[in-house]
Residue frames as a rotation matrix with the C-alpha (Angstrom) as fourth column:
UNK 1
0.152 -0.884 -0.443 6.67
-0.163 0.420 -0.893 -140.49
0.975 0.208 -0.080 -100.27
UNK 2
-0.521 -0.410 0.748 6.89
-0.832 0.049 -0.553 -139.87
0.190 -0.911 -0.367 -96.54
UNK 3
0.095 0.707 0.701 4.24
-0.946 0.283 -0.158 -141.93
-0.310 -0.648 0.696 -96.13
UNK 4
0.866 0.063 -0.496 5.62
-0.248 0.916 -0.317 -145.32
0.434 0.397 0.808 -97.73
UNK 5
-0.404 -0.905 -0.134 9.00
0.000 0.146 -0.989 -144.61
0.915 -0.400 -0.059 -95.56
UNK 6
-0.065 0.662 0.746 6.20
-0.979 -0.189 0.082 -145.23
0.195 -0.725 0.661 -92.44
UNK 7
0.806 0.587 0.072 5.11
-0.585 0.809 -0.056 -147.87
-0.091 0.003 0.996 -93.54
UNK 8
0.319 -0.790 -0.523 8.12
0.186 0.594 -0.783 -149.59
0.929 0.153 0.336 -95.03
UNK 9
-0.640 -0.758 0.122 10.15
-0.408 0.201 -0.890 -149.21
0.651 -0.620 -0.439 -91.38
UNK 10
0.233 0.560 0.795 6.97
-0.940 0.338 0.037 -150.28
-0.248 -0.756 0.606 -89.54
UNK 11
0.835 0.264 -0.483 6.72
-0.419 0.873 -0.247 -153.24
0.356 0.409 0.840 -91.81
UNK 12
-0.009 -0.987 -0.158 11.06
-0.377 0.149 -0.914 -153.63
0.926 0.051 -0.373 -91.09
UNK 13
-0.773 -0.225 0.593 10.47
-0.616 0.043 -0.787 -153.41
0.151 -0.974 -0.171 -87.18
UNK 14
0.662 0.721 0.205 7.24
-0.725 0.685 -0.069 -156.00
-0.190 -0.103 0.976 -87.40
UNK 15
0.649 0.304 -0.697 9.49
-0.537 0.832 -0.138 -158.16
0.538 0.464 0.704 -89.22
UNK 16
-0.308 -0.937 0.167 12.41
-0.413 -0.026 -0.910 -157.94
0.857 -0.350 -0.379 -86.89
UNK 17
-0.077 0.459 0.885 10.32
-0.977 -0.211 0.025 -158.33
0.198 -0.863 0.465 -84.21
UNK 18
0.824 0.487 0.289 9.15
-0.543 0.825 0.158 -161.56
-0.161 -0.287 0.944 -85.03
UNK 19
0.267 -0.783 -0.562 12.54
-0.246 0.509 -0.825 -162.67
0.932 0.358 -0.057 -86.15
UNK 20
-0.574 -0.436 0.693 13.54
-0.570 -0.396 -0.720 -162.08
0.588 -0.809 -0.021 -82.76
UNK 21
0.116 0.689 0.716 10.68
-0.938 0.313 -0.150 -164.13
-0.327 -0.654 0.682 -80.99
UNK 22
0.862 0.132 -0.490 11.35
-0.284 0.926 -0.250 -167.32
0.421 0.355 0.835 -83.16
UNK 23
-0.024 -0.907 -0.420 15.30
0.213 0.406 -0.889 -167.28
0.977 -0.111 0.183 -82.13
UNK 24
0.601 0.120 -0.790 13.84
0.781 0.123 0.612 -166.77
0.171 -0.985 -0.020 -78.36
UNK 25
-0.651 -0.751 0.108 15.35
0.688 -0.644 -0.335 -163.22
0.321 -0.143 0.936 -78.02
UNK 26
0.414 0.884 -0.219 12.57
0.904 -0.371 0.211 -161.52
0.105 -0.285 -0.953 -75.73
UNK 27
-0.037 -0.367 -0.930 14.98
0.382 -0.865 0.326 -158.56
-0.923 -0.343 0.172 -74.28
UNK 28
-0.960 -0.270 -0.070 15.80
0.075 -0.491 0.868 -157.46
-0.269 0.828 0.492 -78.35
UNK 29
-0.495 0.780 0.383 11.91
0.657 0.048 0.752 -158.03
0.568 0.624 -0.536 -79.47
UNK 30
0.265 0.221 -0.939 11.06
0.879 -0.456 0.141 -155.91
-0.397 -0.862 -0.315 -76.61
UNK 31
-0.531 -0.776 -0.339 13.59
0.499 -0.610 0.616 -153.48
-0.685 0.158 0.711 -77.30
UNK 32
-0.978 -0.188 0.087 12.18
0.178 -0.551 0.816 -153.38
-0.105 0.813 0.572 -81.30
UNK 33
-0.051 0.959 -0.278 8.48
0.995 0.072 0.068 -153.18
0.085 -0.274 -0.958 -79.86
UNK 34
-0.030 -0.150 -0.988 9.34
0.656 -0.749 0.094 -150.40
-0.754 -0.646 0.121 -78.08
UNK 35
-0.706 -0.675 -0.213 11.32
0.171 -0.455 0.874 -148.83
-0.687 0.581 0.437 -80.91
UNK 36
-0.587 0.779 0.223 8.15
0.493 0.125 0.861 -149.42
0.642 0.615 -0.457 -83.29
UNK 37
0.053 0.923 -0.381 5.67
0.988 0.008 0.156 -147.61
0.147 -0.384 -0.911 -80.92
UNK 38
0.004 -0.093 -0.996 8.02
0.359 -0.929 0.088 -144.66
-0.933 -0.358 0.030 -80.47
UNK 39
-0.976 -0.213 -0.037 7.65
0.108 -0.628 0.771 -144.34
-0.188 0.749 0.636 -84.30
UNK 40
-0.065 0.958 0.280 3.73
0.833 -0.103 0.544 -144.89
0.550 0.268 -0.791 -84.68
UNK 41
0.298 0.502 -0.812 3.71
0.913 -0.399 0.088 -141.85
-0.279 -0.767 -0.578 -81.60
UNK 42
-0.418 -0.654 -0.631 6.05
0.254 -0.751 0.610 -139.71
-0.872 0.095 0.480 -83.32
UNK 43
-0.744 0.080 0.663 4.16
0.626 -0.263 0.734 -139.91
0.233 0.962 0.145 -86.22
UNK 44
0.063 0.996 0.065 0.92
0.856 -0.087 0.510 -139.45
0.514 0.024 -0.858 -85.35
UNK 45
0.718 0.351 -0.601 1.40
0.578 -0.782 0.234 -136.28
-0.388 -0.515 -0.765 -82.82
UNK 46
0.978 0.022 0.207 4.59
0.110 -0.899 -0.425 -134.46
0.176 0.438 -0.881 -84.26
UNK 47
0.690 -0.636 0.347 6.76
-0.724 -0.584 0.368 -134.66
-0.032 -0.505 -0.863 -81.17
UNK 48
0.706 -0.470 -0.530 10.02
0.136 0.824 -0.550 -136.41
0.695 0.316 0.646 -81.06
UNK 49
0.481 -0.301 -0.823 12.54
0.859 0.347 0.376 -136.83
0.173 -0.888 0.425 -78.94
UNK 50
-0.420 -0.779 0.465 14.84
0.836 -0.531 -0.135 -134.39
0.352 0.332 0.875 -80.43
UNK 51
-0.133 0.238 0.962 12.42
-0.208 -0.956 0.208 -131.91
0.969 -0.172 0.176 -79.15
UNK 52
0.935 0.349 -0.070 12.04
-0.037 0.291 0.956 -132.60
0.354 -0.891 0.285 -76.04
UNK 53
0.219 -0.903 -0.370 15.75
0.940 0.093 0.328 -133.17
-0.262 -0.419 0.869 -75.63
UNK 54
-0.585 -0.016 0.811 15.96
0.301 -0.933 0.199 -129.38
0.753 0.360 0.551 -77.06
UNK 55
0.631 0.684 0.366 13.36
-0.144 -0.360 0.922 -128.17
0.762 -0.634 -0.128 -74.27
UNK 56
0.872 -0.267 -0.411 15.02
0.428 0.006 0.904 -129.76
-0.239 -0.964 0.120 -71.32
UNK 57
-0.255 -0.956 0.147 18.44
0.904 -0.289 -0.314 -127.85
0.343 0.052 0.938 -72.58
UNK 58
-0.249 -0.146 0.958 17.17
0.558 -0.830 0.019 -125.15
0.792 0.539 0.288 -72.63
UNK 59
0.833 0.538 0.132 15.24
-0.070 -0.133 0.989 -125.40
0.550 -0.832 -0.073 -69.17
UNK 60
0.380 -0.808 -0.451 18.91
0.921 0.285 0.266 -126.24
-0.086 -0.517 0.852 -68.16
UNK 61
-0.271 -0.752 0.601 20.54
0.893 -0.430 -0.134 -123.77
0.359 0.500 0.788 -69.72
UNK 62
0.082 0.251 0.965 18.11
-0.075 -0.964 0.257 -120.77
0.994 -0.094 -0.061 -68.16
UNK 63
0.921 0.041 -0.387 18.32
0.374 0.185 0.909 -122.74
0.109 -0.982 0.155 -64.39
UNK 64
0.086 -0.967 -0.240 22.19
0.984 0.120 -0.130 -122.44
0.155 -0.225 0.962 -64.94
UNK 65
-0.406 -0.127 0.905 22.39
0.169 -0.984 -0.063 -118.57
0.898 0.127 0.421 -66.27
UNK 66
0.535 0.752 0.385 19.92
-0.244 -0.299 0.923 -117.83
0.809 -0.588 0.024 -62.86
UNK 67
0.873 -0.076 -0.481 21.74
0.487 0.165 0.858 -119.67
0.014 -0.983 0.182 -60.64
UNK 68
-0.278 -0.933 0.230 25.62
0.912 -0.332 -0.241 -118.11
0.301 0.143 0.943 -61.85
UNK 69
-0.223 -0.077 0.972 23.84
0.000 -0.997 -0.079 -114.55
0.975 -0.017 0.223 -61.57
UNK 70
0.771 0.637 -0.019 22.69
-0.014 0.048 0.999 -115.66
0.637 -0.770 0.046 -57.91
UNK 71
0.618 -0.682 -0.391 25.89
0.780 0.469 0.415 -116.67
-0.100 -0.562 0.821 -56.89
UNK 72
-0.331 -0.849 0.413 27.84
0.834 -0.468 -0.293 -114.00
0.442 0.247 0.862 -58.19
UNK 73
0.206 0.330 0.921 25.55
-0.225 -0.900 0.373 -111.34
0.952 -0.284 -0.111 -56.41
UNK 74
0.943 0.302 -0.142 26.10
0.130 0.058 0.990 -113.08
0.307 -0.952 0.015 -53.46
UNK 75
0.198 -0.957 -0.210 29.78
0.980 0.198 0.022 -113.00
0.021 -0.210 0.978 -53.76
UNK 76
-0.438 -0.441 0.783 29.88
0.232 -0.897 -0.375 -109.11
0.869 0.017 0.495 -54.90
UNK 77
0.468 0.373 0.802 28.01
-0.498 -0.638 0.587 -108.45
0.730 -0.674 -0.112 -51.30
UNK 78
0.848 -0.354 -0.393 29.99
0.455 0.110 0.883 -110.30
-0.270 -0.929 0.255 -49.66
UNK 79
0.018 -0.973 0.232 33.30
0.995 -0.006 -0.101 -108.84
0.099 0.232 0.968 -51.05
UNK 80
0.074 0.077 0.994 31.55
-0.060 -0.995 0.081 -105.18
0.995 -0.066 -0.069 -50.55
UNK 81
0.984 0.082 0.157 31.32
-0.153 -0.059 0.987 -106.29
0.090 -0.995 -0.045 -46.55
UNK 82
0.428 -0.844 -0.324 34.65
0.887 0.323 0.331 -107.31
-0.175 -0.429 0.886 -46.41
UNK 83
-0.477 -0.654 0.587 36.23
0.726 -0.670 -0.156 -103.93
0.496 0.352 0.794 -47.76
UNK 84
0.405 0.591 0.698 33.72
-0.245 -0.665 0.705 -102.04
0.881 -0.456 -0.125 -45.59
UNK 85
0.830 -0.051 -0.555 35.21
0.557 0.121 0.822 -103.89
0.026 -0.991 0.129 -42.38
């Protein structure tokens, strides 16, 4: 089944494509080129955006936590020097 819901949207975005090239719309046939290449890649290896957008959160999400605990040590030494002057 998965495989005929490949094919059938490849066949959809071929046909768009050319629709798009007879009514002189290069920027949209482009567009569903594109759009058609990022499904033949997604099949074929696995990855998809959605992962990848899931990685780089997370690569955010540990830069942030790292940099809040930097800052906040640097504030509690500086707030221990001030009560020491």
């Amino acid at each position: 089944m998965d495989q005929f819901l490949y094919l059938f949207s490849l066949l959809i975005i071929g046909a768009l494509a050319l629709m798009f090239y007879r009514n002189n719309s290069f920027k949209l046939m482009i567009l569903t080129l594109l759009i058609g290449v990022y499904i033949i890649y997604s099949h074929k290896t696995g990855e998809t955006i959605t992962g990848f957008k899931n990685e780089m959160i997370e690569s955010i999400d540990s830069s942030a936590k790292d940099f809040t605990k930097e800052v906040r040590s640097g504030q509690d030494a500086r707030s221990k020097q001030e009560v020491n002057k």
